[in-house]
C-alpha positions in Angstrom: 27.4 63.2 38.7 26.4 59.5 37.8 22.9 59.1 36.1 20.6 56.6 38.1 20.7 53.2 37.4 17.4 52.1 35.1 15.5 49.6 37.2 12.6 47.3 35.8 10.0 48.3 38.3 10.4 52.0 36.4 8.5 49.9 33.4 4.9 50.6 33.8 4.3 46.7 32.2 5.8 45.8 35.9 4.3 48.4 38.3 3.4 46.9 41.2 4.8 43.5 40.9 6.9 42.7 44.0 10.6 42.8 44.5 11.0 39.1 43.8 8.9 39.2 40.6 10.9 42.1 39.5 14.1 39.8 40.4 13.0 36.9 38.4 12.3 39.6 35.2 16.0 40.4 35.6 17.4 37.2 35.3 15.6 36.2 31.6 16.5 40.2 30.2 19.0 40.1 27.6 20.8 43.8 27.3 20.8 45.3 23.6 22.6 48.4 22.5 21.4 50.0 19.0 22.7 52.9 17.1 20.4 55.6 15.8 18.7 55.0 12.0 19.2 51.0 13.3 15.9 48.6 12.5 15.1 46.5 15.6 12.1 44.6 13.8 10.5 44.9 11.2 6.6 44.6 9.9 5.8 40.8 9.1 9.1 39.2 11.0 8.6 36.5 13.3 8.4 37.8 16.9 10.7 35.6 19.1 9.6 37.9 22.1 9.3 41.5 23.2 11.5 44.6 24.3 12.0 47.4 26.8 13.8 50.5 26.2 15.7 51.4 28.8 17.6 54.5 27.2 16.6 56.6 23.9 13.8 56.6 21.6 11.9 54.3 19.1 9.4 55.1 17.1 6.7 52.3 15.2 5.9 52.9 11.8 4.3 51.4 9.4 5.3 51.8 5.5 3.5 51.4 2.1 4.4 50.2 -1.2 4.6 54.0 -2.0 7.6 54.4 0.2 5.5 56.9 2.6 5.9 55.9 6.2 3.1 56.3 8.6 4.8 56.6 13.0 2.3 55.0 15.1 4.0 56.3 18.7 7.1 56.8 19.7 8.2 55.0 22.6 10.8 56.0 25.4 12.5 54.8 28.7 10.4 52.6 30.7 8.1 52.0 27.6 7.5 48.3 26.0 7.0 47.2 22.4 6.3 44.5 20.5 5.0 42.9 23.0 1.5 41.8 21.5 2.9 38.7 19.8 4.1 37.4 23.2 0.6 36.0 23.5 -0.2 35.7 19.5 3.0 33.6 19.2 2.9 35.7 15.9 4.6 38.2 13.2 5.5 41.9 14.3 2.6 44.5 12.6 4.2 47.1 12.2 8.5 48.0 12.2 10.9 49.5 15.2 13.5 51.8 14.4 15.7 53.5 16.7 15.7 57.5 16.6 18.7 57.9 18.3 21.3 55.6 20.0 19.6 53.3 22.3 19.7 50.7 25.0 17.2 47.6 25.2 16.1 44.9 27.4 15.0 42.0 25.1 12.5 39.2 26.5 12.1 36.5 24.7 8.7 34.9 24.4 9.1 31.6 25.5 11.0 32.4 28.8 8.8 35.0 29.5 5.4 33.5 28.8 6.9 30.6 31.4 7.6 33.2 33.8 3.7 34.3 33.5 2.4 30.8 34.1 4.0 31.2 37.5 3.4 34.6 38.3 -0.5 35.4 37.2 -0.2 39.0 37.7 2.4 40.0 35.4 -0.1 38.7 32.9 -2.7 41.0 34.1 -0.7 43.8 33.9 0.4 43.6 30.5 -3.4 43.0 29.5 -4.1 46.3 31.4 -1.0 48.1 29.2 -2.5 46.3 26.3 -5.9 48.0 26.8 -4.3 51.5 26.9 -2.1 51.1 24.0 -5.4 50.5 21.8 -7.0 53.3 23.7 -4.2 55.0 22.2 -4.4 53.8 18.5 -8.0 54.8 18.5 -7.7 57.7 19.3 -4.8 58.6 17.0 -7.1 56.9 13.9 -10.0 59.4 14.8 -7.4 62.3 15.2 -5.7 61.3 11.4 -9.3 60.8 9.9 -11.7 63.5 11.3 -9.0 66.3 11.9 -7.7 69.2 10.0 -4.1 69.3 10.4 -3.9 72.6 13.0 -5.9 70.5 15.4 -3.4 67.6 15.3 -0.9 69.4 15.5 -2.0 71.3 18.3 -3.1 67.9 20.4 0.3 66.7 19.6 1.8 69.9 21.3 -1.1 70.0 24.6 0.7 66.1 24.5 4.0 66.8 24.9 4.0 69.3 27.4 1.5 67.3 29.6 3.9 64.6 29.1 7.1 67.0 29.6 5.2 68.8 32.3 6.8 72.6 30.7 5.3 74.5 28.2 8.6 75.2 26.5 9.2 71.9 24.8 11.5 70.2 23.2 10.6 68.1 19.7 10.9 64.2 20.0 11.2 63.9 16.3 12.6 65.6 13.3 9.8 67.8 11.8 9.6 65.4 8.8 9.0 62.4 11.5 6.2 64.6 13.4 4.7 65.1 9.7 4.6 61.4 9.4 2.8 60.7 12.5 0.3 63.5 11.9 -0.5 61.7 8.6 0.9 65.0 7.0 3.7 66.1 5.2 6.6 68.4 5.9 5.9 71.3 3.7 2.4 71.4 5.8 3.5 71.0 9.1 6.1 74.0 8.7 3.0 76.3 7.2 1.3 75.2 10.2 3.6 76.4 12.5 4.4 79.4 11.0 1.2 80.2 10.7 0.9 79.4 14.7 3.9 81.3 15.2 2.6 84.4 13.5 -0.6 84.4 15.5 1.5 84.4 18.8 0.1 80.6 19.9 3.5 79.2 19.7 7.3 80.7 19.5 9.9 77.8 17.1 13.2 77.8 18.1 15.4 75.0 16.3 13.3 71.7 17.8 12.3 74.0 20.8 8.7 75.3 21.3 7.3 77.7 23.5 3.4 77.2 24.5 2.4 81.0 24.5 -1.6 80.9 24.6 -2.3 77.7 25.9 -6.2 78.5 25.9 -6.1 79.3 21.7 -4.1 75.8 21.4 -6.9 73.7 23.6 -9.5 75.8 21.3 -7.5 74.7 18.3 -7.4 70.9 18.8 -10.9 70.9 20.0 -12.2 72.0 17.1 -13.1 75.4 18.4 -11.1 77.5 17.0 -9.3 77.9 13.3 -6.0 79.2 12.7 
């Protein structure tokens, strides 16, 4: 059975624009296959436009002088990125790295920022994505900086499965990569979820999770309750 066919109106920077918008967007998208571990940008590069993923995973990260890398998201089909500089005319400020072998759509700046002189919209709808995206970074700053770990962890897992719409779940990251975006590290994640595992909340299987008390697990990331 044939997978469906990815479509640019499935990227929610173009919901709602009409068929011929969607058309024009086709015509300036330049196709971009990537393998897994492969950098797409990187922090402080000049950004010559934007992307879309259309298949796998890439995850944003920022990394010290230390060597410790901090994810910022994790984006997926249908998701944009690096898209801010289309309107700075700026560097990238933060890296891209593919998690796993991937397909892009690449925009690049210039045609695109012509194609928004013509069609106003599409520039109000990437202002509208832009708005949630820092809506997003927020809330992940008070998360990392007023949190214990438990509660991140456990409004990263209420996340997914809203997201994945199951409460058996499957991990979009290697346990040291979740660390990383909790602001953690890997020896403290793994306590965490044993100790969550011991207390019934959660059952690990491999980078499968079962959501057993889902009431405990809202408790936990709002502060309520303590493993």
């Amino acid at each position: 059975m044939q997978s469906q066919k990815f479509t640019l109106d499935e990227v929610a920077l173009f919901h709602g624009l009409p068929h011929e918008q969607i058309q024009a967007l086709s015509r300036i998208a330049v196709s971009r296959s990537v393998a897994k571990g492969e950098e797409i940008f990187q922090a402080g590069e000049k950004a010559q436009g934007f992307y879309v993923v259309e298949k796998g995973k890439i995850k944003i990260y920022r990394a010290a002088m230390s060597g410790k890398e901090q994810i910022i998201h994790v984006w997926g089909p249908g998701d944009a990125l690096g898209e801010v500089p289309v309107f700075q005319g700026s560097t990238f400020p933060a890296s891209a790295q593919a998690l796993e072998r991937s397909k892009l759509l690449f925009f690049r700046r210039e045609a695109f920022r012509s194609l928004i002189r013509k069609e106003p919209d599409l520039g109000m709808n990437m202002i509208a994505l832009l708005a949630g995206r820092l809506r997003i970074l927020v809330g992940q700053v008070a998360a990392l900086s007023l949190q214990e770990v438990p509660q991140r962890l456990a409004a990263y897992l209420l996340l997914l499965a809203a997201g994945q719409e199951s409460d058996t779940l499957c991990l979009e990251m290697a346990k040291g990569q979740i660390a990383a975006y909790l602001g953690t590290i890997q020896e403290t994640l793994s306590r965490t979820l044993r100790r969550m595992s011991e207390q019934d909340i959660i059952q690990v299987n491999g980078r499968h999770v079962v959501l057993l008390d889902m009431k405990r697990l809202e408790n936990l990331a709002a502060g309520q309750e303590q493993l």
